[in-house]
N, C-alpha and C positions, 0 to 999 in steps of 0.2 A: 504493500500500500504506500508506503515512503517513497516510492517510486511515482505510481500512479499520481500521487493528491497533487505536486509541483505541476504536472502535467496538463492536468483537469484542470489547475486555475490557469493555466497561460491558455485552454483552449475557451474557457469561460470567459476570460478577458478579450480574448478575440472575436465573441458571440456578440461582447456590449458596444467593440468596436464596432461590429457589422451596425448594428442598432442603433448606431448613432449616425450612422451614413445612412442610414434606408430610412430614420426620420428628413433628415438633411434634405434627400434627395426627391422626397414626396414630392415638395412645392416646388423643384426645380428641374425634376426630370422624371414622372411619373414612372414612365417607360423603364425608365435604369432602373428606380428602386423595386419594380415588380422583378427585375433580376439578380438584385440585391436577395430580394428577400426567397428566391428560390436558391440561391448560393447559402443562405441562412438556415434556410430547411435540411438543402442536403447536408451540409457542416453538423448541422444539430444529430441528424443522421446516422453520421460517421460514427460522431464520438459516442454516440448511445450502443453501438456496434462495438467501439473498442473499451472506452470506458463506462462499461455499465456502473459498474461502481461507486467512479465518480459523481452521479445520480441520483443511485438512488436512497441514498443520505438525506437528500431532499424530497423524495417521496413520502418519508418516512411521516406518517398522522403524527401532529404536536405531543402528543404524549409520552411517545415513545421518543421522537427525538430527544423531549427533555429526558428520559429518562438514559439514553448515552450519553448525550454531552452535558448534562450536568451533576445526574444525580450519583452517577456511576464514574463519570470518566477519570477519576482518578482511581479506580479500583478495579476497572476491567482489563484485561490483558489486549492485547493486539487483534490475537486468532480469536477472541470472544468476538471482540469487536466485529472484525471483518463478518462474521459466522452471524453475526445478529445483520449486520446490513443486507445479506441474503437471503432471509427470512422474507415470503411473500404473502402472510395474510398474517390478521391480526391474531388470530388464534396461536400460528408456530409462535409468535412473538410471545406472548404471556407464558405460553410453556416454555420459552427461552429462561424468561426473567423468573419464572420459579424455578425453575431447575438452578440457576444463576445462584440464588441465595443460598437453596437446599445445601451444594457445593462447599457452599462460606459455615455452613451451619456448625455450633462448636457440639452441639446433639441432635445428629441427624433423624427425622423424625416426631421432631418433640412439635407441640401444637407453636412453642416461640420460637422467634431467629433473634438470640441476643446478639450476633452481629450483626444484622438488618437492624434492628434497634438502636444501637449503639453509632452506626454508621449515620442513620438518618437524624439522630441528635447533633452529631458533627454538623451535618450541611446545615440542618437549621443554625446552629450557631454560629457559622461563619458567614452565613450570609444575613444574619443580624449585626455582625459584631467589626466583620472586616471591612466594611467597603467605605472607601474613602469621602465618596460624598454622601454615603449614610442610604444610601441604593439599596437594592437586591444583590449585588451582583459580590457581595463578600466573600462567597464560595470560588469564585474567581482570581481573588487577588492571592501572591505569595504567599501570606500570612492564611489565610483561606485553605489552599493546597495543602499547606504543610499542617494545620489540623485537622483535616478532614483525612489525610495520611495516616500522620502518628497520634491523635487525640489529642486532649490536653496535657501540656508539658505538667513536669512534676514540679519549676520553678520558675517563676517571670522575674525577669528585672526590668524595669522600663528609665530609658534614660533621655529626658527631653527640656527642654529652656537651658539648656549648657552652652556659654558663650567657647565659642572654635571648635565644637564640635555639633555634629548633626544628630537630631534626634533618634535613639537606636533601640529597640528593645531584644531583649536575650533569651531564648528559650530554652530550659535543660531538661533532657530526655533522658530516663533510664529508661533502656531500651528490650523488650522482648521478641523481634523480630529476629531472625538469625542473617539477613542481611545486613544489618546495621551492627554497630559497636555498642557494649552495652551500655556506655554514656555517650553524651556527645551535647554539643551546642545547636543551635540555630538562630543565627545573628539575622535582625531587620535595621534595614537603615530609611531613614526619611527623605528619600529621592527627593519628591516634592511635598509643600503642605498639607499633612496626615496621609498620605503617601508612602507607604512602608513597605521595600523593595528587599527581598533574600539578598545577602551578601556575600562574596564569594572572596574568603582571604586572599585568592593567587590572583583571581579575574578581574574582580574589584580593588582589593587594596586599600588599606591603611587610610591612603589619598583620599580613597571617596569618605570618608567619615568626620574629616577635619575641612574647616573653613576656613580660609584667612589666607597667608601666606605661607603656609605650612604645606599646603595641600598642593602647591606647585614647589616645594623642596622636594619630594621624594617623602620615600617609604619611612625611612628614619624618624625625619623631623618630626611626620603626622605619628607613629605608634609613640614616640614620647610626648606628644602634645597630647594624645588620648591616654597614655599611663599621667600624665601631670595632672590632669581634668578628672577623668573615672578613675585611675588604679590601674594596678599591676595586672590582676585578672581580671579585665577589663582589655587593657591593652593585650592579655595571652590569648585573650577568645579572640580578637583580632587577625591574630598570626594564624591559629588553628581554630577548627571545630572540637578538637577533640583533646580531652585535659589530661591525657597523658603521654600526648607527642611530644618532644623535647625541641624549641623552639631557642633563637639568637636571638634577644631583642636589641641586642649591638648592631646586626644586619637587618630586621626586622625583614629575612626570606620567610618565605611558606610554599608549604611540599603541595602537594595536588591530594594529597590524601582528603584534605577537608571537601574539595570539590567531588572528589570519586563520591563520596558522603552524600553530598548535596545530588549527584548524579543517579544514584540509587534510590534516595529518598522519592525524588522527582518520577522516574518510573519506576516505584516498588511494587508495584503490577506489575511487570514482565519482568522484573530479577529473578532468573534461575533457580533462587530455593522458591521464589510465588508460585512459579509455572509447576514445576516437582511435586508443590504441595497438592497443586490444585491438579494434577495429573494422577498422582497415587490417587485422591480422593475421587476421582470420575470413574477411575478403573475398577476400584474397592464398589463401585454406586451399580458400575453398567456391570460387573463379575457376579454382584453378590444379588440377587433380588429379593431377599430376606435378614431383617438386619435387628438383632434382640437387646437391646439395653440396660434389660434389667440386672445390673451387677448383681453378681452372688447366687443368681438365681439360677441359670442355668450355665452357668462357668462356675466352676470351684475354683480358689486362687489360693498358692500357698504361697507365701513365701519366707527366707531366712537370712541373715547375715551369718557368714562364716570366714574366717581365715583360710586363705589358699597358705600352700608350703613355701610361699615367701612372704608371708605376713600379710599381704594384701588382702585388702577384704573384698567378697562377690558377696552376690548378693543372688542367691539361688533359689529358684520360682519353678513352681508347678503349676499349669492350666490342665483342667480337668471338666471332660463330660459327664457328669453324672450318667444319661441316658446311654447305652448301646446305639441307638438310632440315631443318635445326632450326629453320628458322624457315619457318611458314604462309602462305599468304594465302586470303582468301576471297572468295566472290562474290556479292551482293546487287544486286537491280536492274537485271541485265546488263552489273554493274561489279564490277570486282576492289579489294579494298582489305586493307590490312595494318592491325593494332592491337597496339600494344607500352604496355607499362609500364617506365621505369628509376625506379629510384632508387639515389638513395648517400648513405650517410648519415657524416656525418665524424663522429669519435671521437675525443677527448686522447688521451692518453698512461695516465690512468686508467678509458679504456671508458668516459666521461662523452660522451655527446652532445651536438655542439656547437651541429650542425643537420644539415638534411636537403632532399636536393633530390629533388622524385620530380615524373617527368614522364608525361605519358598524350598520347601523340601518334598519329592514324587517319589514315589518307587513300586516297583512292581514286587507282586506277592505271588510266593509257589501257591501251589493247591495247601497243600500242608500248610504251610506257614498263615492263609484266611485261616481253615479249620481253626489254629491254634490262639488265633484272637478274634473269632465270632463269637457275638454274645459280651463281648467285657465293654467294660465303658475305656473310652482313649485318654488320655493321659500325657502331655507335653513338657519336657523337663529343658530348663536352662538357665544360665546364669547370665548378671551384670557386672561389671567394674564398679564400683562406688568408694567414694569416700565417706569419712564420717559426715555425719548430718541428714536433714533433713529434706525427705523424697516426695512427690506423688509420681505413681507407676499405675501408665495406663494399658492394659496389656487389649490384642485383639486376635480371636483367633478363629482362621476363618479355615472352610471345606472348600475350596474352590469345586469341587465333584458334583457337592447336592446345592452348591452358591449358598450356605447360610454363613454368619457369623456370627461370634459371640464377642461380647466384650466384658471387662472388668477393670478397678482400679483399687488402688492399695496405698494407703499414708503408711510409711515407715519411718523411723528415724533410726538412725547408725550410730553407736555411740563413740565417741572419741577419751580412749583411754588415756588417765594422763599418768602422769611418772608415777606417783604412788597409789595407781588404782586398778581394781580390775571388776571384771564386769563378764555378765553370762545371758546365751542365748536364750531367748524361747524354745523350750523343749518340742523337738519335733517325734509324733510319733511313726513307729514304722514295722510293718508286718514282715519286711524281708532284708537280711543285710551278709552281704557276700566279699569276699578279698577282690578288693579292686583291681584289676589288670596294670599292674606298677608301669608299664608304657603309657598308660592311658589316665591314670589315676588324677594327675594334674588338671584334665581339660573336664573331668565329668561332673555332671551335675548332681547334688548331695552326697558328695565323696567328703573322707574326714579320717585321718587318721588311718588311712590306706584300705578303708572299707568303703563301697558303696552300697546307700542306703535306700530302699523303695519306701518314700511315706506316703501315709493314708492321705486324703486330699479330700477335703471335704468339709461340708457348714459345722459337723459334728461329729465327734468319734464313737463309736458306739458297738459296744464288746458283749459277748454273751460270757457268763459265766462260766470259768474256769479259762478264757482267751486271754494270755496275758496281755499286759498291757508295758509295751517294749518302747521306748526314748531315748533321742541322743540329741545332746546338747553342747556348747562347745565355748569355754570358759577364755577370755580373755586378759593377757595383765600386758605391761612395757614389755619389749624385746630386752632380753639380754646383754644384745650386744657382742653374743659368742663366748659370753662371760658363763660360768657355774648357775647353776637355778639355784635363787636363795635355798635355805633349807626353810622347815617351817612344814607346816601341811592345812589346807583344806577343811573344816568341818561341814561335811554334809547331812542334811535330814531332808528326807522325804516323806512328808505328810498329807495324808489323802483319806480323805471321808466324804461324808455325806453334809454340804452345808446346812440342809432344813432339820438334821438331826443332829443332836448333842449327843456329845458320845460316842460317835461313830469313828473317831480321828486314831486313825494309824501310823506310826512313825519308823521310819527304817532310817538308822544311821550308819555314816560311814566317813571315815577318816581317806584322805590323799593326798600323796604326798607332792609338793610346791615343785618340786625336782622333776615329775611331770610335763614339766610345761617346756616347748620347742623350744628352739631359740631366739625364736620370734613371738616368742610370748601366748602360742594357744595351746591348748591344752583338748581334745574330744575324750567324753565320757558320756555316761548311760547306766541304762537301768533297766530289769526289765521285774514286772511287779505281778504276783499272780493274785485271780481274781476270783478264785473256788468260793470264798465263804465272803464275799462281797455280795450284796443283795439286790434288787430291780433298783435304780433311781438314778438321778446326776447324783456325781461326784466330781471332785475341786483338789489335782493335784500342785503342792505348793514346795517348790526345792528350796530350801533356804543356805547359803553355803556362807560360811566365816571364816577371815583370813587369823589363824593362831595368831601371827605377830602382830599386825595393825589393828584389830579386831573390827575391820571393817566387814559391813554384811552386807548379801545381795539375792534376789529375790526372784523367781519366776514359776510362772505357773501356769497350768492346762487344766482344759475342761476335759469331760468326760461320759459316757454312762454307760450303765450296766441294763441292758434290754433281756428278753425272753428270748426273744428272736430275730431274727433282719439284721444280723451287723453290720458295721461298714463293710464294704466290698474291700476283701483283702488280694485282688489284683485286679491286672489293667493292661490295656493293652499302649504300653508306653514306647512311645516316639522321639527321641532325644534329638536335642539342637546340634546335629552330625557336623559343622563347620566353626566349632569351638576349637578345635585345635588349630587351624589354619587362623583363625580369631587370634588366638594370641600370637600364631608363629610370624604374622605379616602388621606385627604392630599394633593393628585396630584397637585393641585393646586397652594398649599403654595410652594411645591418644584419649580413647573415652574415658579410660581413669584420671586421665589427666586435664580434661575439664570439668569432672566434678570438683577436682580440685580449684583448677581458677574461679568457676562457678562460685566458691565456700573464698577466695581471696588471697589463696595458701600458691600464691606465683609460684614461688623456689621451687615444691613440691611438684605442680604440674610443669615447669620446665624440665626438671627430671625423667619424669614419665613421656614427655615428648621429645626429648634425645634419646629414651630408649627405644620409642616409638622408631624413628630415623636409624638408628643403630639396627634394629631389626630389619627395618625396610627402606634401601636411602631414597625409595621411591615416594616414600608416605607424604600427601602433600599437605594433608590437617595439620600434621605435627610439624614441616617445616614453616607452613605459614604460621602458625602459632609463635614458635620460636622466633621466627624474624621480628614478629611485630613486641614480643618480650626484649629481645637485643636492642632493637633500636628505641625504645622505650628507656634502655637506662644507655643509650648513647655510644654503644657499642657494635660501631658501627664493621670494623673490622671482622667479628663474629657473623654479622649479617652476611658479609659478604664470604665467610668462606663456607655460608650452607649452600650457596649454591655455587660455589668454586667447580666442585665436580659432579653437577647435575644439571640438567639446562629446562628452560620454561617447559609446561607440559599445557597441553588444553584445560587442565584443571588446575593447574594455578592460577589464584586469583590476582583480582588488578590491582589491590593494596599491596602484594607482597611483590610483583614488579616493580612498582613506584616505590617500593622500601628499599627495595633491594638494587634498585636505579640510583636512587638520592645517597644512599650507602657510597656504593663507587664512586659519585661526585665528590662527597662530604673526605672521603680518602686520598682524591687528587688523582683519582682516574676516571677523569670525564668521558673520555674515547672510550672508556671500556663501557660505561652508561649505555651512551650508544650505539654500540655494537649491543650489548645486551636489548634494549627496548625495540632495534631495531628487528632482530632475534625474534622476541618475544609477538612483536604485530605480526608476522609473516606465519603465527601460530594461533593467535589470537581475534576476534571479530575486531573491526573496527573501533578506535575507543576516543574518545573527545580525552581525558587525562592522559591518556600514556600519548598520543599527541602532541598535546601542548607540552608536558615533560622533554621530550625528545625534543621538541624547538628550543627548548628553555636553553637543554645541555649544546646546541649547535651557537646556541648564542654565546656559550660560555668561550666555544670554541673559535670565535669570530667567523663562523660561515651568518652570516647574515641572512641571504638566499634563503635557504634551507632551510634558519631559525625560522623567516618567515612563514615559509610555506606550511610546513608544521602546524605553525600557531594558528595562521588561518585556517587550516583543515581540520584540526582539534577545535578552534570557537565554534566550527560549522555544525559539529556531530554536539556539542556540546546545547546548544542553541534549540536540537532538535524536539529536544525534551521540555522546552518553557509551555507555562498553563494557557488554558486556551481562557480565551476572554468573553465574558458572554457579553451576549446578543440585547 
């Protein structure tokens, strides 16, 4: 279409030409203009032949137009776009724009769309709030855009009647998007009277913000006349958008990173993670025709914190069908085979996403092998990377076979042991536990202690008489350090009765000894408790364990009951997450552990985990981009530049870590090497208005002037392309 629209207006400008000759020419040459105006018809003709499209935009009934180009257009995608201008009666249309929201919807299904909610309190408010002569048309202007984009900021400052400088207001975003930075700015400057125009530190500059005779000094004069006037951060949001790029205000340069920012911002409808999202979500819509929400209801969801054999904690999860039926299989080729999708996506504590694991695993079944899991209910095992703190986990797991899905979600928190503490699982229970395959024992799902373990999964446990009732749980303290396990030991009691009854409370004690515990600090144990002269009811199992030396105490406890009949289902026909090994072997893993970490603010720790991420795979380019933007963050810029010493742009490296890793070798004093490298990096990369204009910048550094120019000019054009449309 970016092709097509330039077109369509130079041919529509040619239409008003014709229109103005063939008025002309009425009164002066009847004759001509009846020829005029058959040259007008066939032109009209043509382009309706070639550019239909350009068209029929203007076909479109008033309501619908408003509803692309105003209510949506900052939120629909491109291919939406185009896909809705093709639409030929009014009916495809409304089924367009439901489907449109269903899409956006954060509970598909549900009778609300608190994103259509939330959206259309935007527009109403910006086009109350922003518009400079107090119009309709708020929704329209910069300040407009950029709320109806990101919501309302988390902080305004507004700065105006400041003599040598021009009226400016500041917006700060903590940010949820995974295109964006999780902070950042957005600077308005006052073009003209209440007139308040996006600011771009590289494009605009220092310059535009100061009056006087400052503003025709340069860059300098103006960011210390605005640090004299407003302050220091004041004058840093100036240089950058972003409050932890490190910044000269002796040269008072600025990198492109804040424009790449504002470039995103501007189309965060067609950014790569928009499109992805909104792609899995069409395909999950048109795969699945049956979609159940009811957490807990027909998904069972277990999940546990455990130490892996390097201390690291996962975080290990069972999805579970109750029903035998709910889950398909089918048969192609005179073979049977089953096809599932999971995913679970982790969540802060702010609904921020931290990542996401989604797995698509098929396989074909012998005759034998259905036989041996007909009839059981299914069963999904697998682990996360997590750090300490706090989660929500949204798990989804679908049959692609018979299209249903099931979903669930889980609030956990992880506890962070501190030097003199230790702390213990929720006891899981479990009907079968076998010697784990010591090749495999590290990637499997509730493995502990070189045993893997099958747990019950389900809303409640529920044992007949005389079933024991068997748990393993898994005690945590500080690592070592390779040092001797204190000595000392454990007092444990386990106490289980009947809450509604007194009296009923049974105690089994036991001593273990401190010495126990890995090197890393964890320790698996268990128990397994017989239930012959236990009687019908719940029961309320309670560990209680004390450290001899500290006498610190710790606490957990399971529910239970003793039935006549019906227990839980003590197997399953279990399906394990088969590319956990490959998960850790190719980094994935260190990466994702390594942003719950930043996620929590613990840097050091997640740069760790993302050099071992790159140590595994110097391919990994999460963990290289993370890392650059950590280096150049504490100005080290040298390190920047030797992660990608020996590895070169890929289609998936992003345009912030070009530009870092570009201003790097500038800020080093190897400008030619910038450009060699950006140059590199475009002949891999779509077209980009920043990496552009960067590449001009470094040819200027170089005195091609030419070249700087061209650049710049070709970079302002792509840059340009993205400004708000203006209403009507």
């Amino acid at each position: 279409m970016r092709f097509f629209e330039p077109v369509a207006a130079v041919c529509k400008s040619e239409m008003k030409t014709f229109r103005r000759k063939q008025a002309a020419s009425r009164q002066a040459n009847p004759q001509g203009a009846q020829g005029i105006a058959t040259r007008l018809l066939i032109l009209s003709l043509l382009l309706f032949m070639v550019f239909p499209q350009a068209f029929s935009k203007e076909q479109l009934p008033k309501r619908y137009k408003d509803w692309l180009d105003r209510e949506v257009t900052y939120i629909i995608t491109r291919d939406e776009k185009d896909a809705f201008r093709r639409l030929g009666t009014d009916a495809e249309r409304d089924q367009f724009i439901e489907r449109f929201w269903e899409l956006r919807n954060p509970t598909p299904g549900a009778p609300t769309n608190p994103y259509r909610d939330e959206h259309y309190q935007r527009v109403e408010y910006a086009t109350q709030h922003f518009s400079p002569t107090g119009g309709s048309d708020g929704w329209a202007t910069d300040m407009g855009r950029v709320y109806v984009t990101l919501g309302p900021p988390q902080q305004k400052a507004r700065y105006v009647a400041q003599s040598g400088v021009r009226g400016m207001e500041i917006w700060f975003y903590q940010n949820s998007h995974p295109a964006l930075p999780p902070f950042f700015y957005v600077v308005f400057y006052e073009k003209q009277f209440g007139d308040f125009r996006l600011y771009s530190p590289y494009m605009d500059g220092p310059t535009k913000l100061v009056t006087g005779i400052q503003a025709e000094q340069g860059r300098v004069q103006s960011v210390q006349q605005i640090d004299r006037i407003l302050g220091r951060e004041v004058a840093h949001t100036t240089l950058t958008l972003l409050p932890s790029e490190p910044v000269n205000m002796n040269d008072a340069e600025s990198t492109l990173q804040s424009d790449l920012l504002l470039g995103n911002i501007r189309d965060l409808a067609n950014h790569p993670f928009t499109v992805e999202a909104l792609r899995l979500r069409r395909a999950l819509s048109e795969e699945v025709t049956h979609r159940v929400v009811l957490s807990g209801e027909l998904l069972n969801v277990l999940c546990v914190p455990l130490r892996d054999a390097r201390g690291n904690i996962r975080l290990h999860y069972a999805l579970r069908l109750p029903q035998p039926d709910d889950f398909a299989v089918a048969q192609a080729d005179n073979r049977y085979y089953y096809s599932l999708e999971a995913l679970v996506r982790v969540l802060g504590p702010d609904g921020k996403e931290i990542f996401n694991r989604k797995r698509k695993i098929s396989k074909y079944l012998s005759k034998d092998e259905l036989d041996s899991v007909k009839g059981k209910p299914v069963a999904y095992e697998g682990w996360l990377p997590l750090s300490p703190g706090k989660y929500k986990l949204e798990f989804e797991f679908a049959n692609t076979v018979s299209k249903t899905a099931f979903t669930g979600a889980r609030e956990i928190t992880i506890p962070d042991v501190g030097s003199q503490d230790f702390s213990v699982t929720e006891p899981i229970p479990f009907y079968a536990a076998n010697t784990a395959d010591p090749a495999a024992v590290d990637f499997l799902p509730f493995a502990g202690g070189g045993v893997r373990f099958r747990p019950y999964v389900g809303k409640e446990l529920a044992l007949v008489p005389g079933q024991p009732l068997e748990f393993f749980y898994q005690m945590w303290q500080p690592p070592t350090n390779g040092q001797k396990a204190a000595p000392g030991k454990l007092i444990i009691d386990y106490a289980y009765g009947r809450p509604s009854l007194s009296g009923t409370v049974q105690t089994i004690h036991e001593d273990v000894a401190k010495g126990q515990f890995d090197v890393h600090g964890s320790m698996v144990n268990g128990k397994k408790i017989g239930t012959t002269d236990l009687g019908v009811g719940n029961y309320r199992l309670t560990i209680s364990i004390s450290d001899s030396d500290t006498q610190q105490k710790r606490f957990s406890v399971m529910s239970f009951a003793i039935v006549s009949d019906t227990p839980s289902p003590s197997d399953a026909w279990w399906i394990d997450d088969d590319g956990l090994a490959e998960y850790v072997s190719s980094g994935q893993a260190d990466v994702d552990r390594g942003l719950t970490y930043q996620a929590r603010g613990d840097l050091q720790t997640a740069v760790r985990f993302f050099g071992e991420a790159l140590r595994k795979n110097p391919g990994e380019e999460r963990a290289r981009a993370r890392l650059v933007d950590y280096y150049f963050g504490q100005r080290d810029f040298g390190k920047v530049v030797d992660l990608f010493s020996r590895s070169q742009v890929t289609p998936q490296t992003e345009e912030g870590t070009i530009l870092t890793v570009a201003d790097s070798l500038d800020k080093t004093g190897n400008t030619s090497k910038a450009v060699d490298f950006l140059e590199s990096a475009l002949k891999i990369k779509p077209p980009s208005g920043p990496l552009y204009l960067a590449l001009g910048s470094y040819y200027q550094h170089l005195g091609n002037a030419d070249r700087a120019d061209a650049f710049q000019r070709k970079g302002k054009a792509l840059m340009t392309d993205t400004s708000p449309p203006k209403a009507e």
